[in-house]
ROTI-677059 format. One record per residue (C-alpha): residue in one letter; x, y, z. Coordinates in pm, 1 decimal. Layout:
<pts>
aa, xx, yy, zz
A, X, Y, Z
...
</pts>
This chain:
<pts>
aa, xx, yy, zz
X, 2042.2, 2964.4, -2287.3
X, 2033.2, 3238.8, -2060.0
X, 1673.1, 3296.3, -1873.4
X, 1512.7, 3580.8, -1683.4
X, 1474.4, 3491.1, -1321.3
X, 1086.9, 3510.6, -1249.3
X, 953.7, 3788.6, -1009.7
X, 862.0, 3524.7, -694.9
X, 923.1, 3744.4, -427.4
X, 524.4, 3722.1, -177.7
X, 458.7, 4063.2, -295.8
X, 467.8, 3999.2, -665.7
X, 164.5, 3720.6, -650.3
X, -97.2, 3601.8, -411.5
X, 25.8, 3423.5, -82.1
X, -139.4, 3086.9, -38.2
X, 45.1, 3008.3, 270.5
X, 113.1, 3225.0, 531.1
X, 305.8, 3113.1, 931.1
X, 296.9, 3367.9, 1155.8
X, 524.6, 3265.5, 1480.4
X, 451.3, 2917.0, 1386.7
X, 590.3, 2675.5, 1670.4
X, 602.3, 2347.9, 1752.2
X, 684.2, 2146.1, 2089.3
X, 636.4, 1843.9, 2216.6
X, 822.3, 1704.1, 2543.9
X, 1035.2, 1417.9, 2582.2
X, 1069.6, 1291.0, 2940.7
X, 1182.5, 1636.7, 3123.0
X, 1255.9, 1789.8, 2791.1
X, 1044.8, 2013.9, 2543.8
X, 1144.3, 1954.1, 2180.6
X, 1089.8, 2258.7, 2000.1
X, 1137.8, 2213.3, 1594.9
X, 958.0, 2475.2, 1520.8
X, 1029.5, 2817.7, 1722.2
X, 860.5, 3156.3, 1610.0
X, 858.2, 3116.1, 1212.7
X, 742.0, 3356.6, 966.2
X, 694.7, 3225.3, 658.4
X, 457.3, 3343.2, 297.7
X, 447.2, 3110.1, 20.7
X, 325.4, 3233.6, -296.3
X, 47.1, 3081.3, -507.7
X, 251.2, 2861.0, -792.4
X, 575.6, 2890.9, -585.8
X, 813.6, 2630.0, -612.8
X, 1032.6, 2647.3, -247.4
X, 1293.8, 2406.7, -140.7
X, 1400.9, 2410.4, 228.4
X, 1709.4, 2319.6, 313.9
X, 1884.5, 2288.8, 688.1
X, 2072.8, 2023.2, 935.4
X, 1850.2, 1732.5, 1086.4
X, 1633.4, 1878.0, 1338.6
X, 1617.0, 2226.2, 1205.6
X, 1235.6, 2150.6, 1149.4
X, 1226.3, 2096.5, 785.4
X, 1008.3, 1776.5, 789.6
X, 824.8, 1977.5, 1122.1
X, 741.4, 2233.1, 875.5
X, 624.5, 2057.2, 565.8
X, 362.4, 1777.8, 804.9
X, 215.7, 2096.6, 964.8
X, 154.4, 2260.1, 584.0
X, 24.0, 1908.3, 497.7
X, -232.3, 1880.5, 804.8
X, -33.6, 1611.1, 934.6
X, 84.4, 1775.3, 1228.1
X, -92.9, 2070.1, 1423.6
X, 139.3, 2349.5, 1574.6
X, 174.7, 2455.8, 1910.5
X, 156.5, 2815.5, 1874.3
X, 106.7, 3073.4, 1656.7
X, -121.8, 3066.4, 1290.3
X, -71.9, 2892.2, 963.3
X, -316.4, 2972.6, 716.3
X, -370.3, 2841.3, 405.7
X, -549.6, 2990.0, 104.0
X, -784.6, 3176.3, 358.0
X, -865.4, 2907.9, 621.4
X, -675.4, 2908.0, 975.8
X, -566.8, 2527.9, 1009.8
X, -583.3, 2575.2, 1376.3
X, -991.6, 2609.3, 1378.5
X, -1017.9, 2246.6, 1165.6
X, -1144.7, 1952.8, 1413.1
X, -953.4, 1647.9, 1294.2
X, -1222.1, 1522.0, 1034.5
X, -1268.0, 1878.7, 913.9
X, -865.1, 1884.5, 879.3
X, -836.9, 1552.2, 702.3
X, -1097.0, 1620.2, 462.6
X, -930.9, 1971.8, 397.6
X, -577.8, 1748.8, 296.8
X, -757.8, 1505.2, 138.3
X, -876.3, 1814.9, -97.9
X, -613.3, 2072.8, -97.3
X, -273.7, 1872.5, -51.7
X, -53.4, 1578.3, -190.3
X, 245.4, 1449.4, -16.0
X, 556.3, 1300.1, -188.0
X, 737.1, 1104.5, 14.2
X, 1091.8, 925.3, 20.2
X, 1037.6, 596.1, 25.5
X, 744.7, 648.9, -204.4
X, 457.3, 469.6, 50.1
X, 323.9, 270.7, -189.4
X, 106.6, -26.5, -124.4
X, 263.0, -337.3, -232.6
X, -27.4, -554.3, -252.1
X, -159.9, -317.6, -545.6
X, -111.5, -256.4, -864.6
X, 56.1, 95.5, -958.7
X, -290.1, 188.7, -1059.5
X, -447.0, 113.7, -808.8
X, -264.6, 274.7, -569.2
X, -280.0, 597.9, -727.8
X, -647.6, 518.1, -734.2
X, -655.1, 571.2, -333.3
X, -703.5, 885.9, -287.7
X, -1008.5, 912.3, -500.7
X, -1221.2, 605.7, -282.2
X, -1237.2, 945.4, -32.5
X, -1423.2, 1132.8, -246.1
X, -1810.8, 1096.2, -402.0
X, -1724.2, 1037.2, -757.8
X, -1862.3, 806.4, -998.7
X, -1623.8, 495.3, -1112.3
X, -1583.3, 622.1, -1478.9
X, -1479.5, 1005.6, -1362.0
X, -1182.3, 814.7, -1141.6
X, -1088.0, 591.0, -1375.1
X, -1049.6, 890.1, -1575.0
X, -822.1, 1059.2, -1362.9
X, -632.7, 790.4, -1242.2
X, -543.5, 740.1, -1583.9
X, -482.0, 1093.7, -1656.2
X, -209.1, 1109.8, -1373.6
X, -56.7, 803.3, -1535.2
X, 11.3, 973.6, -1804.6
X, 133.1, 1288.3, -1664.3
X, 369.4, 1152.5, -1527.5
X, 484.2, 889.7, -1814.0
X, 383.7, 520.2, -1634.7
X, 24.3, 471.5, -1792.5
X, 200.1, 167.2, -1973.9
X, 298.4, 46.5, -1622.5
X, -46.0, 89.5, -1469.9
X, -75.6, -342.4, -1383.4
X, 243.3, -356.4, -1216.6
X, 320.7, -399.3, -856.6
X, 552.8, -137.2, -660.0
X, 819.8, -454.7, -633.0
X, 742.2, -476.4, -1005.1
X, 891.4, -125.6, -1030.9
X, 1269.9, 63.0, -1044.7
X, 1303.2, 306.4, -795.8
X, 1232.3, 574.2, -1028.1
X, 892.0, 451.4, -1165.4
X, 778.6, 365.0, -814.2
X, 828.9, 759.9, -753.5
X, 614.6, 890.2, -1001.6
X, 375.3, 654.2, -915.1
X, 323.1, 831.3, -591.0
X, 355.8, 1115.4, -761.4
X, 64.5, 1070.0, -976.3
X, -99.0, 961.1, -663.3
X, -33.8, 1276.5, -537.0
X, -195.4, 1512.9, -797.9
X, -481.6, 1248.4, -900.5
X, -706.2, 1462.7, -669.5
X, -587.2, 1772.2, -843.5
X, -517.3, 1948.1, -543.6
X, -342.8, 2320.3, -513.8
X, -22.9, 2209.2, -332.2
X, 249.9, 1962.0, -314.0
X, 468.2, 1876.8, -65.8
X, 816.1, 1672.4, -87.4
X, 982.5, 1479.0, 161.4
X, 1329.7, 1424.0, 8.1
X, 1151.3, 1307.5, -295.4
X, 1471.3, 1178.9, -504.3
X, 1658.4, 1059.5, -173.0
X, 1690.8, 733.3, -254.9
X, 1764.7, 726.2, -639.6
X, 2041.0, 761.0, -829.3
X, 2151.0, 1125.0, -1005.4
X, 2005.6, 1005.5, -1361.8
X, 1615.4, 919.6, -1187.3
X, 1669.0, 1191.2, -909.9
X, 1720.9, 1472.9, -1222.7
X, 1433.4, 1293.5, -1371.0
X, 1148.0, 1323.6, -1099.8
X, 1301.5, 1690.2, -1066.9
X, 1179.8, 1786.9, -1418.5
X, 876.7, 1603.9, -1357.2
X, 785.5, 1825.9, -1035.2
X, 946.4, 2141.4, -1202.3
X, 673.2, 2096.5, -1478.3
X, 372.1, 2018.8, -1275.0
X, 484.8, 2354.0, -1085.2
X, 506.4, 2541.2, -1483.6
X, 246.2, 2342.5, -1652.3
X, -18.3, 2303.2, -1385.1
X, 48.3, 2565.7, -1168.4
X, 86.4, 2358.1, -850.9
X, 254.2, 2554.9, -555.4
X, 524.6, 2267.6, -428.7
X, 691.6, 2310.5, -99.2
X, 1014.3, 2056.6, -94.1
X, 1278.0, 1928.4, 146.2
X, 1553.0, 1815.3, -2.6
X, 1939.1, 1765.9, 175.8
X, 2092.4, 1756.2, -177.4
X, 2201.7, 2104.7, -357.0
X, 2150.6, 2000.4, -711.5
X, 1801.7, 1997.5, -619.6
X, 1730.2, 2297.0, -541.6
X, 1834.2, 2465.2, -917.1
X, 1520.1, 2309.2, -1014.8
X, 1337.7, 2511.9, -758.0
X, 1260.2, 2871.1, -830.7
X, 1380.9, 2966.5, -426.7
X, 1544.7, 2797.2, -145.9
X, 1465.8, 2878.5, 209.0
X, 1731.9, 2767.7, 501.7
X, 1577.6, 2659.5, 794.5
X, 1834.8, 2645.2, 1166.0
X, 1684.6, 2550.1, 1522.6
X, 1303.4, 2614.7, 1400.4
X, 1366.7, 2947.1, 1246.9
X, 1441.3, 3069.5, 884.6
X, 1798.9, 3145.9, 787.6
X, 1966.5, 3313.1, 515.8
X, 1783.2, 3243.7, 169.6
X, 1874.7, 3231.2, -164.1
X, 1706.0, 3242.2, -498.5
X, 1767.1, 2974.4, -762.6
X, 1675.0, 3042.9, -1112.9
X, 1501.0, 2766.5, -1292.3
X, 1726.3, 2508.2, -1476.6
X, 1601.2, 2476.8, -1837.9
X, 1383.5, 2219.6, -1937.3
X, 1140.6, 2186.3, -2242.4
X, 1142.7, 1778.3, -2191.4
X, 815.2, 1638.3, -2159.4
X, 755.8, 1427.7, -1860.4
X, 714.7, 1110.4, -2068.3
X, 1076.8, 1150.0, -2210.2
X, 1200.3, 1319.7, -1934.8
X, 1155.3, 981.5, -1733.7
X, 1250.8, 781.5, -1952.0
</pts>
C-alpha cells in the first residue's frame, strides 16, 4: 500500500526543539574533545527523527544534552520555550523528570525489581497519590503489551520484553519527548522490528516527539526523517516515509 509522505519539514508544525550553534567540549589531558561543534538543529512537535553517523560524530552528545543529561558548552538549546542553559541542576532534573523519557540500550533496568516496579520509578519523583500511580503504571503496561508480565524480574525477561519495560518506564510520566539510545541494539531483527512499531505508534497514537540514535538502516524506515550527524555537525539528510503498520502494540510484540 502506497502512502503519502507526511509534511514534517519545521515549517509545517510547531518546533519543540530548537540548537542554535550548539557545542560541546570537554578536554582530555592537553586535548579538547569537541562532539558537538556549531549545530543547528529544529525538531518539530510529534516528529519522529533518527540520527545516524560514525562513533564520535556526537550522536549520543546530542541526544544526553536534549535529555538534560549533559549541558553544552556553547551556544542555546531550547526546548518547548525554556533555554536549558538558565536551569540550575535541580531546576534541570525536575524539568527531565517532567518533560523527557530516555530509552536506552541495555534497557537500565533494576534487577532487584519486579518489571512493575521498575516502571513505577519514575513516578516516586512526583506528588501523586498511590492509586493515581498504580494507575499509570499499569496503563504503560499495557501500552506497551507486558501488563501480564508486571511480577517478573528483568532476568525473568527476553530481551525484547525487558525493552518495553523501559519503555513503559519511559512514558509512565507521560512526558512530551522520547529519546533512544540504540533502542533495538541488542535484539534480534524479529524483537528489534517489534519495539520499532511500538515507538512508531506512541509517535502516531500519542503524539510523542521521539528523537533516536540508531547505527542500523532498517531502523530508520520506521522514522518519519533521518538526520546524519559527522564531527559535531549535521550532514546530508534524508526523509524516510513511514513503513506501514496498523498492528497494535500488544500483537505487534508478541
Amino acid at each position: 500500500m502506497n502512502h503519502q509522505k507526511p509534511d514534517l519539514s519545521p515549517d509545517s508544525r510547531s518546533v519543540l526543539i530548537t540548537c542554535r550553534d550548539l557545542t560541546r567540549e570537554y578536554r582530555k589531558g592537553d586535548n579538547i574533545i569537541r562532539p558537538l561543534d556549531g549545530l543547528d538543529l529544529d525538531v518539530p512537535r510529534g516528529d519522529f527523527l533518527a540520527l545516524m553517523g560514525p562513533s564520535g560524530s556526537g550522536k549520543t552528545t546530542l541526544l544526553n544534552c536534549i535529555a538534560g543529561i549533559d549541558s553544552p558548552t556553547g551556544g542555546t538549546l531550547v526546548i518547548d520555550g525554556t533555554d536549558l542553559s538558565t536551569l540550575s541542576r535541580n531546576q534541570l532534573a525536575a524539568w527531565r523528570s517532567s518533560n523527557v523519557g530516555y530509552v536506552f540500550q541495555l534497557y537500565n533496568l533494576v534487577p532487584v525489581l519486579t518489571a512493575y516496579e521498575n516502571v513505577e520509578l519514575p513516578m516516586l519523583l512526583h506528588a501523586i497519590s498511590k492509586r493515581e500511580r498504580h494507575e499509570r503504571v499499569m496503563r504503560a503496561l499495557k501500552r506497551v503489551g507486558i501488563a501480564d508480565r508486571r511480577d517478573h524480574f528483568p532476568r525473568q525477561l527476553s530481551g525484547g520484553q525487558e525493552q518495553r519495560v523501559a519503555i513503559a518506564r519511559a512514558i509512565v510520566t507521560d512526558p512530551d519527548i522520547l529519546v533512544a539510545d540504540e533502542p533495538t541494539g541488542d535484539l534480534d531483527k524479529s524483537s528489534a522490528d517489534a519495539i520499532m512499531r511500538l515507538l512508531q505508534q506512541l509517535n502516531r497514537d500519542l503524539g510523542k516527539t521521539i528523537i533516536m540514535v540508531t547505527h542500523d538502516p532498517r531502523t530508520t524506515d520506521f522514522a518519519t526523517r533521518t538526520l546524519h550527524l559527522e564531527k559535531g555537525r549535521l550532514a546530508e539528510s534524508a526523509d524516510t516515509t513511514p513503513s506501514d503498520s496498523s498492528t497494535s502494540p500488544e500483537e505487534a510484540l508478541t
